[in-house]
N, C-alpha and C positions, 0 to 999 in steps of 0.2 A: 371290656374288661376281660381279661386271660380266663379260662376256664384250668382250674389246678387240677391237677392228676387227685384220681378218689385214694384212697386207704387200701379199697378193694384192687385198686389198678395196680397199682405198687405192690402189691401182696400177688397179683399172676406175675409182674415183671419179677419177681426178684424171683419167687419158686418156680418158675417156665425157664429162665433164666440158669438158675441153677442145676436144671434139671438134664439141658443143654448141653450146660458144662461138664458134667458128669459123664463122660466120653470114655470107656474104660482100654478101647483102643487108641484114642489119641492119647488120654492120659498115660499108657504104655509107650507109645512110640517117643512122647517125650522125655519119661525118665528112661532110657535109653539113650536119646541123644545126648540128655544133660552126663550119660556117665563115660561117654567116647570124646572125642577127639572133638576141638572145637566147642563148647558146649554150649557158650553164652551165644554164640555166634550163630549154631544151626536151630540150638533149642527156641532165640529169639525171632528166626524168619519163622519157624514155624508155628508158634504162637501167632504172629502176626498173620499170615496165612489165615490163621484160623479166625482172627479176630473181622479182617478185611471179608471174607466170607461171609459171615452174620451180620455187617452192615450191608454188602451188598443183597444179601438176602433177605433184608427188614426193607431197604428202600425198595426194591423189587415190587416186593407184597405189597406196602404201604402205596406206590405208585399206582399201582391195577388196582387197588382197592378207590381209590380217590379217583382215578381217572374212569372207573367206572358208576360212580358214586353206589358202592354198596352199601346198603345197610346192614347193620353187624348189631342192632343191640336184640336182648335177649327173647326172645321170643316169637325172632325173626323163622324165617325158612330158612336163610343162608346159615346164619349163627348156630341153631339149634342141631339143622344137619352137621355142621361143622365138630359142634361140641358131642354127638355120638357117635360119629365117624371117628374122632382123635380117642376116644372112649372106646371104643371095640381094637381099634387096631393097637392101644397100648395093654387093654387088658390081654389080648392074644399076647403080646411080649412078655409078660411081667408071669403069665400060665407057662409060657415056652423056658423060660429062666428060672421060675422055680422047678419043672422038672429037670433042666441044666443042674442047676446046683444038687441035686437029691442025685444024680447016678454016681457020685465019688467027689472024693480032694482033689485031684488030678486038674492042673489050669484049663482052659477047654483051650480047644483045637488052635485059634487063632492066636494064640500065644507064639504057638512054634514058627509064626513066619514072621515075627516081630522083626527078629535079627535081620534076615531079609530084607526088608524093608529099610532098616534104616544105613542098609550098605546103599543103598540106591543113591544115586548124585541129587545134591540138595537139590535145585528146580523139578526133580520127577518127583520126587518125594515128596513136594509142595503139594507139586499138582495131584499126587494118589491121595494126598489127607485132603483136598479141596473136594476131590468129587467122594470118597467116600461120608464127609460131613454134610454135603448135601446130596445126596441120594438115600440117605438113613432116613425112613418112613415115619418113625417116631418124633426126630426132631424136624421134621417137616412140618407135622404135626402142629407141633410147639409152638415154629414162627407164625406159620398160618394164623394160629390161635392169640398169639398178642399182637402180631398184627390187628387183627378182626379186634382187640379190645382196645388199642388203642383208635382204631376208627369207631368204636362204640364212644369212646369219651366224647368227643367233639373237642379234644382239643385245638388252641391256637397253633399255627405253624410253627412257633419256636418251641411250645415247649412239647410238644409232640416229637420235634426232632431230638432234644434235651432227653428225654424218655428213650425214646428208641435207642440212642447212645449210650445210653446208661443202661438198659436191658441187655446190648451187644457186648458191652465191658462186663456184665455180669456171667454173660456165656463162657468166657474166655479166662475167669478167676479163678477154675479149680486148677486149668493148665498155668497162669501168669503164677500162683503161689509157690511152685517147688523151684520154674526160675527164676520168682525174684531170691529167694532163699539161697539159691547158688549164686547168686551177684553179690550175696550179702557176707554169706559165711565162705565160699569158695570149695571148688569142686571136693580138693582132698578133704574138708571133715564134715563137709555133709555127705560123703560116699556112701558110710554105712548106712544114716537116715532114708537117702534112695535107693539103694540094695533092699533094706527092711519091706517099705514103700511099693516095691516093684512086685514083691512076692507077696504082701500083703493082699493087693489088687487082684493079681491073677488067681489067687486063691476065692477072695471073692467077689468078684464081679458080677459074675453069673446073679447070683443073689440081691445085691445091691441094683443090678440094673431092676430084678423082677418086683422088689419092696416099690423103689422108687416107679415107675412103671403101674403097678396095682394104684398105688394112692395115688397117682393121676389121673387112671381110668377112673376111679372113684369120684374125684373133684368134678370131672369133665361131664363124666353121665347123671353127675346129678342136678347140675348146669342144664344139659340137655333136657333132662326129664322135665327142670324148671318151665324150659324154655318152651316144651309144651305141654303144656298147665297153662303157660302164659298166652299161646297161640291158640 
């Protein structure tokens, strides 16, 4: 009989997931494409891009996880180190971004080479958002981490793959919403909504990355700490 995803499983996929998604330079580079030239056209390789990235990066994990038979559930050595290493290296981010956001209003640095960016010819521009989404330490973090939970379930091969699908589609929600919205209502009147949007973000990012960031660190170390108590 199939072994069903816990309450608890689904509650790290959906907030690891979303936390993922929450990308404040791809979410830039995007509304930016969506407000130039072509939008459905480059906005949607790029999502995709982004999407194709997170599966091959959950199978990845998922395959060295399985082909080495690790064990992942809580109390383990692999697990726990796992759960205060992802715990230190996002509390360092969420410290680094609140003092970000407290030296002024000013977007931070990386704002001003957005433009940049997205002059670059679509295939390079793929490939800059592909290695900067996996080289980002935090959401390495992440995958690592629902991978390891869903090797902790024991799920069946289908619905383990049904999970991870559904975790990767969740990574990819915060970028698929402003371009399904442009497929919907069209570039000229949702302008202003992405214009509003664009500035909204670089104003606070810095912040939002450090809120979201802390109550990670939070969740995770105290996971860890469970995990030895448990060990």
């Amino acid at each position: 009989m199939a072994t069903m995803p816990t309450t608890s499983l689904w509650r790290e996929l959906v907030g690891f997931g979303l936390a993922i998604s929450f990308s404040p330079l791809h979410i830039g580079l995007l509304l930016l494409l969506l407000l130039g030239p072509q939008p459905l056209r480059r906005g949607g390789w790029f999502v995709l891009a982004w999407l194709l990235t997170s599966i091959a990066a959950m199978a990845l994990l998922l395959g060295v996880g399985h082909g080495l038979l690790l064990t992942m559930e809580k109390g383990t050595d692999q697990r726990t180190g796992l759960d205060l290493l992802a715990a230190g290296g996002l509390l360092a981010l969420g410290l680094n971004g609140l003092l970000a956001s407290r030296r002024g209003a000013a977007p931070p640095g990386w704002t001003r080479r957005l433009d940049g960016f997205c002059a670059m010819p679509l295939p390079l521009l793929l490939g800059l958002s592909t290695a900067l989404q996996v080289s980002s330490p935090d959401d390495l973090f992440l995958y690592t981490r629902t991978a390891a939970s869903l090797l902790e379930a024991g799920l069946d091969q289908p619905l383990e793959v049904v999970s991870a699908a559904v975790f990767c589609l969740i990574t990819a929600s915060l970028l698929a919403l402003p371009l399904a919205g442009l497929a919907v209502v069209g570039q000229e009147r949702l302008l202003p909504v992405l214009q509003a949007g664009k500035v909204w973000l670089f104003l606070n990012a810095e912040l939002l990355v450090a809120v979201i960031s802390l109550g990670l660190a939070t969740y995770l170390g105290w996971q860890g700490i469970e995990g030895l108590r448990m060990g």
